[in-house]
N, C-alpha and C positions, 0 to 999 in steps of 0.2 A: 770328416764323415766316419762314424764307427758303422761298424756292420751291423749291429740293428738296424740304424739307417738307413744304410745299403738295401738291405732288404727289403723293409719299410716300402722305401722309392721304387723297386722292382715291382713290387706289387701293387702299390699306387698307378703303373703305367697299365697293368690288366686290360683295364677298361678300351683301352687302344687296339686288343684285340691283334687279330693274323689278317695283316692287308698285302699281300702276294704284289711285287712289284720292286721293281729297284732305285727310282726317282730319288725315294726318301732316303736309304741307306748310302747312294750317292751323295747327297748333300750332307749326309752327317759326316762320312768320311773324311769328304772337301773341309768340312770346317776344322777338321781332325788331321789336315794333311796329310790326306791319304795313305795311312801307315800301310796297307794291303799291299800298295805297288812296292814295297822294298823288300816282299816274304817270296818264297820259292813256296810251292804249295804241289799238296794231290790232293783233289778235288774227285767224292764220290758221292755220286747219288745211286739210286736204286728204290725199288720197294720192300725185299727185305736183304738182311747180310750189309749192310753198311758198316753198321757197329763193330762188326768183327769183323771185316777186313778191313777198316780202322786200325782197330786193336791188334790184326797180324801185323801189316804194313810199318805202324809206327815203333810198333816192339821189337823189330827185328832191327827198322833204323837206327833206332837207341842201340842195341845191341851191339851196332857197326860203330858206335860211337860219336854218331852226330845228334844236333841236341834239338829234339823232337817236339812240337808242340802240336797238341791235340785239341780240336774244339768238335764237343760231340754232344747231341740233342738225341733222345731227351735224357736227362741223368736218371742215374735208378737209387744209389744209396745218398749221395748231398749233391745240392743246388750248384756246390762248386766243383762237382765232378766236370763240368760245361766247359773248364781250362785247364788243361794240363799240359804239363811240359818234361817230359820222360816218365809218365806213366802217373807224375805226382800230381795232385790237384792247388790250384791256389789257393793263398792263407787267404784269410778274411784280410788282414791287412791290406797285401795286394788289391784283392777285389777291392776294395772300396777306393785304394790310392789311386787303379786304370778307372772305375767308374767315375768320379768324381769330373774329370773333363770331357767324359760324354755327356756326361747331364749339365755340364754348361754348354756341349753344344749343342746338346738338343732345345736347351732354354733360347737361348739365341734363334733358332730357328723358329719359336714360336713368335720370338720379337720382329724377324721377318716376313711373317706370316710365312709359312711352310708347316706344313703338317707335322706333326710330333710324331717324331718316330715309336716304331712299336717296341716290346717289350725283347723280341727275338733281335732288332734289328739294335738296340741297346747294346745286348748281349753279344751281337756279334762285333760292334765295334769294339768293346771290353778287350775281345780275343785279341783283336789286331794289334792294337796299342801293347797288351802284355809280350804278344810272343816277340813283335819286333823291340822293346824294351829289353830283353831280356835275352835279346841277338839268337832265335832258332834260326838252325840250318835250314829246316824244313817244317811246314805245317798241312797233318792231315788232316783234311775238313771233309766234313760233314755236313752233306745238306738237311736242311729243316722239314721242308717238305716239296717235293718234285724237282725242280733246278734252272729253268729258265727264269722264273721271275721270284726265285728263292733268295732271301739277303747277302747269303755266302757267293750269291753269282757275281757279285760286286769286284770278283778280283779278277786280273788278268794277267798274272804271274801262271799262272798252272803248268807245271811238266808234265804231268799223269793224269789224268780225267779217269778213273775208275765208275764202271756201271753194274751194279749187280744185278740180280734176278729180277725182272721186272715180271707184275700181277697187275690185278686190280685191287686200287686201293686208292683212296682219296678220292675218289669219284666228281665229287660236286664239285671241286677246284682244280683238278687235274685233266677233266675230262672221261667222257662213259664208254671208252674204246681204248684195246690196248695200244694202239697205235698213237693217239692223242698223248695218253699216258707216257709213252717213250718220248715220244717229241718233247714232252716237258722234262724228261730227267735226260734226254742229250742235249738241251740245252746248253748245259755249263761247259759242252765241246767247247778250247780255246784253240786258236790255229797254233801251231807250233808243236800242241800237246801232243803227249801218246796216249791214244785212247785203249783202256783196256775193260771189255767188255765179258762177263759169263755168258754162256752160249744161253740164247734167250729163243723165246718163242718167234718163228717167222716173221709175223708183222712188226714186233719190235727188235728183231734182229735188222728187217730192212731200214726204219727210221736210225738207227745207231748210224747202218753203213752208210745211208747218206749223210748225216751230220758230218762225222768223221770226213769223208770225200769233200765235200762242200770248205770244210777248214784245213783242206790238206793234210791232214793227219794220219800218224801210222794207226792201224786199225789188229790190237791183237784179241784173239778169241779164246780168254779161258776156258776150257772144254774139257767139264771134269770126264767126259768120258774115256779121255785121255791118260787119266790116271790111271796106274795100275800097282797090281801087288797091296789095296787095298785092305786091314784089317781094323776093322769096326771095333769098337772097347766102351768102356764104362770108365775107365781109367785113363786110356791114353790109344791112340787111333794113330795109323801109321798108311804111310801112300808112297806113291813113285808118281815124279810128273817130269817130262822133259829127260833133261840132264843131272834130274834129282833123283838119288834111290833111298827109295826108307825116311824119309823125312815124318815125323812126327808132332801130333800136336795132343792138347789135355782138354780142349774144347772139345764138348762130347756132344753129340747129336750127327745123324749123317750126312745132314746139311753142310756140316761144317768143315767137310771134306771139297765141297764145291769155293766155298769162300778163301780156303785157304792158299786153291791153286789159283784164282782171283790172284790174292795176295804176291805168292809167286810171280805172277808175269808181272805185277807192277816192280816189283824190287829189281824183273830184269830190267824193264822200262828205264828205272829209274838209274839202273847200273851206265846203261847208253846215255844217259843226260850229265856222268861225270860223278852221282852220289852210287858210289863202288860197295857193294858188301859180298865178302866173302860168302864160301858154302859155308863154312864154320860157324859163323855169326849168322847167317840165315834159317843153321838150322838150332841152334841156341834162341833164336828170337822166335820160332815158331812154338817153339815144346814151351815157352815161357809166357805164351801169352795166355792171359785170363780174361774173362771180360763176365760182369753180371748181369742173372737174366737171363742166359742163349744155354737152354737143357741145363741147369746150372744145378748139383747135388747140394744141396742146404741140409742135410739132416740123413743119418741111417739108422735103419731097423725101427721104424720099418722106412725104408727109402724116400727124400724129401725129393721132389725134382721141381726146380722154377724155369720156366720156358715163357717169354714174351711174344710167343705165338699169337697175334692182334689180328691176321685178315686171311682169308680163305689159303691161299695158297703158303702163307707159314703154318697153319694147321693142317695142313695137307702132308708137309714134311715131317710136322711133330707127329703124325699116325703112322710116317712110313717110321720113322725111329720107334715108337712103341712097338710097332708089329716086330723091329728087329730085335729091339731087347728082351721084351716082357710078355712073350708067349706064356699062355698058362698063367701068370700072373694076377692075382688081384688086384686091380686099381680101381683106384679113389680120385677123381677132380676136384680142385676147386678152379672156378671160373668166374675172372670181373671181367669187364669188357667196357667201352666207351660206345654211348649210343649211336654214333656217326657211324661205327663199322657195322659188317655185313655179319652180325654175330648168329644170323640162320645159317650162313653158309660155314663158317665157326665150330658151329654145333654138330652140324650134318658130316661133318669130318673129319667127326673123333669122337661122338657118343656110345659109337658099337664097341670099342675098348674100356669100358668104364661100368665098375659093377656099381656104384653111387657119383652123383652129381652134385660137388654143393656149390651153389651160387651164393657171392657176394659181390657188393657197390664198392667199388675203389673210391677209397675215400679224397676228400680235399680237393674231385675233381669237378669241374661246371657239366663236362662232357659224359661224366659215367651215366651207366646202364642203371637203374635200378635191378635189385635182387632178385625180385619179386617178377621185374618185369621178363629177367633173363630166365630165371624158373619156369617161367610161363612157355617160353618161347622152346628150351630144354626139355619140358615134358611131353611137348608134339612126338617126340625122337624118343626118349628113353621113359621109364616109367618107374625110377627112382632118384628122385629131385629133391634137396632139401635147400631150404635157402637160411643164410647165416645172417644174424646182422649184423658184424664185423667183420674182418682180418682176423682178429682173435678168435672169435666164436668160431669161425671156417677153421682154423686149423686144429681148435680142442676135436671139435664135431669129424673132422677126417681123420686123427690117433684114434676117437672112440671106434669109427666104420673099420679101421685097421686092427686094433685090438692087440693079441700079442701074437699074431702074424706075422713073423720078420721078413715074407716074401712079399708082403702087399708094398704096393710104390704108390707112393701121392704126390701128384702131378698137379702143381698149381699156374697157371695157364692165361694168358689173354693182354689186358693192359699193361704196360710196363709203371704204371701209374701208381699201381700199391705193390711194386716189388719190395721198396723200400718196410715199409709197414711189417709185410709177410717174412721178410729175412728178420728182422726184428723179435717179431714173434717167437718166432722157428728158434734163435739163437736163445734168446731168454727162455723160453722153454727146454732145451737142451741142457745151459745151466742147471736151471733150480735140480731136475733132473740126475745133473753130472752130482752137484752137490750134495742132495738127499741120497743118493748109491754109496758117494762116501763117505756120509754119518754114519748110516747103517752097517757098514761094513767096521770103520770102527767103534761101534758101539758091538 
């Protein structure tokens, strides 16, 4: 199989769609010999911050020197960001050499009559088979969406069960309460595990403590308000938590203060389970970690900012970070969005910081917003709305509303779906840019 192939067949499975449910993913597993049961794992869902305390959790693992695998949805710059193993993505070779015996067994399972696995639950065997090939110590997973009847619930290894912030979000599959909604992301409680939870809203703070109870589990409460000696940055952010002074991180937004003491109580968790890392290394793998997408600088003067800000309550953070940084400031949006989300409430909680709005379609996607349609929705709220019809076109159209401003910041915002695209743009733009400064200069 070459990876055209590969691909080819990934997108060939589409049509199979998101069917919430473990049956299938058990059965492919089985015919796969359950590679899952042999992986040590931290198992996190949430509704937003998974990504990044992912990305804390396993980078500071690696840092301690054990050998890390990562399976994280959805990618934002390539398809095979989806596997990694100390930070690195797999080759195409790989990919195609693990997929190659999930797709005979998922062939097989059509000859049993059994339903075809999906597209995600593909992917997710891929993971299992690479990481345990390839003998990781430990793998940080990431749920797909919610975690009861999520494909990655399929394991039962877990030492750590990580839960981040919970909102609402996913509504039509997860449930129209926040209460439901937790029920589905404590799901992936395993007994044994340590469950370590961010200080959540009442009703799904009680759902967490009963799951946790009900599996015997230690039950700890990241509680950034716990932190302290706080200093906010554009650069580098800096906290106390616990038995930690001054620990530091380059993930920038003030969310990311909460995720990272998240992160913290798992590495103690995990330090009680016999995987040890030092302060040294813990705070080496904090200041190191990156992740894209989350307040992410793409570009200066005038200021580029990508933030996957997708459902009310991560835009609700990305306006407290604005108010913190960019008082006085000019800014510029651009905003795509995916039609399932709640993109009035989106709007409604961050259009009073925004001297222009431009809308665009994330491309390539079944689920995006129309431009036109999100303009529409944009201009109830604010009453400068232009709409792009590209990634391209939105990012010329925000330098022009910038001008030669070097204090204005353009904040592009919503689906993580055309991150890819817009860092693309943004960089190729820079370029031609860096290039044309230095003919001129020597000419």
């Amino acid at each position: 199989m070459t990876y055209k192939e590969a691909t080819e067949y990934m997108e060939s499975l589409q049509h199979y769609g998101c069917v919430p449910g473990l049956e299938s993913i058990r059965q492919l597993c089985a015919y796969l010999d359950n590679p899952q049961d042999n992986l040590n794992f931290v198992h996190i869902a949430g509704t937003n911050g998974k990504g990044s305390v992912l990305a804390y959790v396993s980078t500071v693992l690696t840092s301690a020197g054990y050998r890390v695998g990562r399976y994280i949805s959805p990618a934002v710059m390539d398809y095979r960001e989806r596997f990694q193993i100390d930070g690195r993505m797999i080759s195409k070779q790989a990919f195609c050499k693990y997929l190659e015996p999930v797709k005979e067994a998922a062939d097989r399972m059509i000859i049993d009559d059994k339903p075809h696995p999906t597209p995600f639950e593909v992917e997710t065997a891929v993971a299992f088979l690479y990481f345990l090939d390839k003998k990781c110590d430990i793998v940080v997973l990431e749920t797909g969406m919610g975690g009861t009847l999520d494909a990655t619930n399929v394991i039962k290894t877990a030492l750590c069960v990580a839960i981040t912030s919970i909102s609402m979000d996913h509504m039509t599959m997860l449930g129209n309460s926040l209460e439901k909604i937790a029920a589905q992301k404590a799901g992936i409680i395993k007994e044994g595990a340590c469950v370590v939870s961010a200080l959540q809203k009442p009703q799904a703070a009680k759902v967490i403590e009963d799951g946790a109870g009900r599996m015997n589990c230690e039950l700890r409460i990241a509680d950034v308000n716990k932190a302290s000696s706080v200093k906010y940055g554009l650069s580098k952010q800096r906290f106390s938590y616990g038995k930690y002074k001054n620990l530091e991180i380059t993930m920038l937004g003030a969310y990311q203060i909460e995720n990272a003491v998240i992160a913290v109580e798992v590495i103690d968790a995990l330090s009680d389970k016999g995987f040890k890392v030092t302060d040294e290394k813990l705070r080496k793998g904090l200041i190191n970690t990156k992740w894209h997408g989350r307040f992410d600088i793409i570009g200066n003067k005038p200021l580029f900012i990508a933030d996957g800000a997708h459902n009310e309550d991560a835009a609700l953070r990305l306006a407290e970070t604005i108010r913190f940084h960019f008082t006085n400031r000019r800014i510029i949006y651009i905003m795509g969005v995916l039609g399932d989300k709640e993109y009035d409430k989106i709007i409604a909680a961050t259009y009073k910081y925004a001297e222009q709005i431009i809308t665009v379609t994330p491309p390539d996607n079944p689920r995006a917003l129309s431009a036109y349609e999100l303009a529409g929705a944009a201009k109830e709220y604010h009453n400068s709305v232009t709409v792009a019809d590209s990634v391209q076109e939105a990012v010329e159209i925000a330098y022009l509303f910038a001008g030669k401003d070097k204090d204005a910041v353009i904040i592009a915002f919503g689906s993580l779906s055309y991150m890819d695209r817009l860092f693309d743009v943004v960089e190729h733009r820079d370029t031609i840019r860096r290039d044309s400064h230095g003919k001129s200069e020597e000419n």
